[in-house]
N, C-alpha and C positions, 0 to 999 in steps of 0.2 A: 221366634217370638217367645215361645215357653216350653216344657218339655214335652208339650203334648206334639207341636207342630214340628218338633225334633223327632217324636216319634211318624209323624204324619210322613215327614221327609225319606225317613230311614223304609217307609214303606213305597217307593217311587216305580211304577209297573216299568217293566219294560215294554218295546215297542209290540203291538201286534196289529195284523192288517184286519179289517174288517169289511166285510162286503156291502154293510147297509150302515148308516151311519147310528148315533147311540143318543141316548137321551138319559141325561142325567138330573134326575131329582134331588132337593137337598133342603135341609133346614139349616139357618141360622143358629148357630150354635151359643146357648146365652152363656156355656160355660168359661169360653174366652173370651178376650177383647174383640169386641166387635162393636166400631165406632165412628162416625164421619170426624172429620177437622172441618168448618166451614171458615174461611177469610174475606172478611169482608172489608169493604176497601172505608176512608176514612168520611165520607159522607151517611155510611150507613152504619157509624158509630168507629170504625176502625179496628173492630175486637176480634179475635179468632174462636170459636165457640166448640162446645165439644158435644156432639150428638150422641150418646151413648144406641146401640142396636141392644131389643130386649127380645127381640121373636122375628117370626117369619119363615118364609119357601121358597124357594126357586127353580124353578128346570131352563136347562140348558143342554142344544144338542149340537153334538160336534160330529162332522163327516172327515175322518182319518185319509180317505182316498182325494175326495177334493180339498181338503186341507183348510176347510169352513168350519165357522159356529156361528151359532145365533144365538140368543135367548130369547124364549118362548114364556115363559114368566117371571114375574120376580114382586116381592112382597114382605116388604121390611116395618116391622113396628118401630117405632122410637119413641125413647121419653120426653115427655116436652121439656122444653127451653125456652128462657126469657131473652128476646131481642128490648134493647132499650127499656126495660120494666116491664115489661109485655108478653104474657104467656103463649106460646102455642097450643096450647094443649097436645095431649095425645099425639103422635105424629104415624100415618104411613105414608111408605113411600112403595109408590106403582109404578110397570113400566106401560108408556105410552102405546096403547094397540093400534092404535093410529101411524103410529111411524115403524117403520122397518130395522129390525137387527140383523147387521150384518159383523162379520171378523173372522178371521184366521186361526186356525186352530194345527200344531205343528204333531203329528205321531210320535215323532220320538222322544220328545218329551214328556209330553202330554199337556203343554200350555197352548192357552187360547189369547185370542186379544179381539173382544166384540164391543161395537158402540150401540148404542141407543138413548133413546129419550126416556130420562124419569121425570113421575108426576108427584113432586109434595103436596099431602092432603095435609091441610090441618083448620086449627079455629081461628078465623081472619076475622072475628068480629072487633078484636082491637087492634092489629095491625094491618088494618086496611088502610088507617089513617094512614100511613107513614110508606104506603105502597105495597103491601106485603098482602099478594091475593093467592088465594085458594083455591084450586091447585096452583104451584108455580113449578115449572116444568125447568127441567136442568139436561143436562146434553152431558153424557160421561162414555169413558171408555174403562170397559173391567178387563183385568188383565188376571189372568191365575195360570192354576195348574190342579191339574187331578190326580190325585195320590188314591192309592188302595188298591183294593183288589175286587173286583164283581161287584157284589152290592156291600161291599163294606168299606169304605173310606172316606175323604174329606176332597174337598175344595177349596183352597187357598185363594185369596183373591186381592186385587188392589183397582179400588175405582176411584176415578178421578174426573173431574172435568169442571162447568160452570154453569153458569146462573146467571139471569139480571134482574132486577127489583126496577123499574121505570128505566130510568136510565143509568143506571148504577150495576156494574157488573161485578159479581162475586165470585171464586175459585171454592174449590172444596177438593178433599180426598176422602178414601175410606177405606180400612182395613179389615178384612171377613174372613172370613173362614165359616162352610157350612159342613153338615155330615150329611152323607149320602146316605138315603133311605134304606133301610132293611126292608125289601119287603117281599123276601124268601118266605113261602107258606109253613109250617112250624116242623112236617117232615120232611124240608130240605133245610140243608148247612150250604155254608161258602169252603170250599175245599181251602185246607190251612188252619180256617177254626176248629180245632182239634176238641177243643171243650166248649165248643159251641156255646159260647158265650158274646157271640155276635161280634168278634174283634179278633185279632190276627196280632197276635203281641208272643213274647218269648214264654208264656204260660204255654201256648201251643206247643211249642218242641220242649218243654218239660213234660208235659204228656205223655210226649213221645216217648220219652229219655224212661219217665217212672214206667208206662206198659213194658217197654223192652225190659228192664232190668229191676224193677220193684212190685211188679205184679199188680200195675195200677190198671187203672180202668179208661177205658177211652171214650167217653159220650160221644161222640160222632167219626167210627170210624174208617168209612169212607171220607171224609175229609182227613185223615193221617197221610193218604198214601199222595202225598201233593209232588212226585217227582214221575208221578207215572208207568213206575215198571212193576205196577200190582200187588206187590208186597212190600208192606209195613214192617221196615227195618230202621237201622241208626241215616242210613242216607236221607230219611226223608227228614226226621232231624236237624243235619247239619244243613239240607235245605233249607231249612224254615228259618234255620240260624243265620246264613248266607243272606237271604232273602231281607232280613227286616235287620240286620244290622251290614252289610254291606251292597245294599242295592241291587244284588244275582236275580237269577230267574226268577219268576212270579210264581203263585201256584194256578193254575188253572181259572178261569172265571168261571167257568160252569155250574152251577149248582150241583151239591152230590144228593145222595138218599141218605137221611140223618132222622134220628129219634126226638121226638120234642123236649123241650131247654126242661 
């Protein structure tokens, strides 16, 4: 999509097993595209409309061993949109606690595919006339994948599904992307973030590279030694190097002991 979700990719964990399933938290990201497509068929004007996403949260949790996910929240702002001359105002979008999420979720990847019911809130006081009630509830299936590492990375995602206005059925999709919540206490780091700067990028194995040979300094350095064998050398370098530009081992999720940013 853009270079950030290139770098999202280049971050892709590899597998590990887990004995309790995970729960991932996440924000909508307003820095990228994050947008529905709605088409609506030709009774209900014929147009394709473009939802922009400007906020919001989500958790979703996947069980690796049974090979499930659900979502457990989800809570999208939108800007309004005119149907037919007709504001919505403000828009969010919830999902139904009334209904059940259920989907599949594959380990070795790290993608999911969950359905559930969303509810559009918005201002029906002028497109009531024309069928358009508040909440109108949509039936969609998100499909992603979870990049990063422990509490630092994203969620890619594509949800799609439908709607009906009386008797008029509409399709939509949407394209997201969230970031997964930091929410390490200020003396712990994410092992790999070398300059504890909350992100896992090639500044980390510069770190590395300047402490070993330039006499640099390492803000978090129990997060340096991400290969494991206790000393902070050039291997743990070409790790971090391996790691975020050719897909190799992960570093560790665990939290280390780290000095505050």
């Amino acid at each position: 999509m853009n270079k950030l979700c290139s770098l999202c990719a280049a971050l892709l964990l590899t597998p590990a097993t887990f004995a309790e399933p995970e729960i991932f938290e996440a924000s909508f990201d307003p820095m990228l595209p994050n947008e529905y497509q709605v088409q609506f068929p030709a009774e209900l004007g014929g147009s394709t409309l473009t939802m922009p996403i400007s906020g919001g949260d989500f958790a979703i949790e996947v069980d690796p061993a049974a090979g499930t996910s659900k979502l457990l929240q989800w809570n999208q702002e939108v800007e309004p949109i005119e149907i037919l001359g007709m504001s919505t105002g403000p828009i969010t979008i919830t999902m139904d606690t009334n209904s059940t999420s259920e989907g599949t979720y594959d380990a070795a990847s790290r993608s999911f595919s969950v359905a559930a019911t969303f509810l559009i809130n918005f201002d029906d006081s002028q497109l009531q006339q024309i069928g358009f009630l508040s909440p109108l509830p949509l039936l969609g299936t998100e499909e992603g994948t979870l990049f990063g590492v422990g509490q630092i990375g994203t969620i890619n995602m594509h949800l799609q599904g439908e709607g009906a206005v009386g008797e008029s059925a509409f399709s939509y999709t949407c394209r997201t992307t969230g970031r997964i919540h930091y929410d390490l206490d200020d003396d712990q780091g994410q092992s790999g973030d070398v300059n504890h700067d909350r992100q896992i990028d090639v500044s980390d194995a510069i770190s590395v590279l300047s402490a070993l040979f330039s006499d640099g300094a390492i803000a978090c350095p129990d997060a340096a030694n991400v290969n494991g064998d206790v000393v902070t050398d050039l291997s743990d370098a070409v790790f971090l190097l391996t790691f975020i530009f050719q897909g190799g081992p992960a570093p560790p999720p665990e939290p280390v002991a780290c000095p505050g940013p």
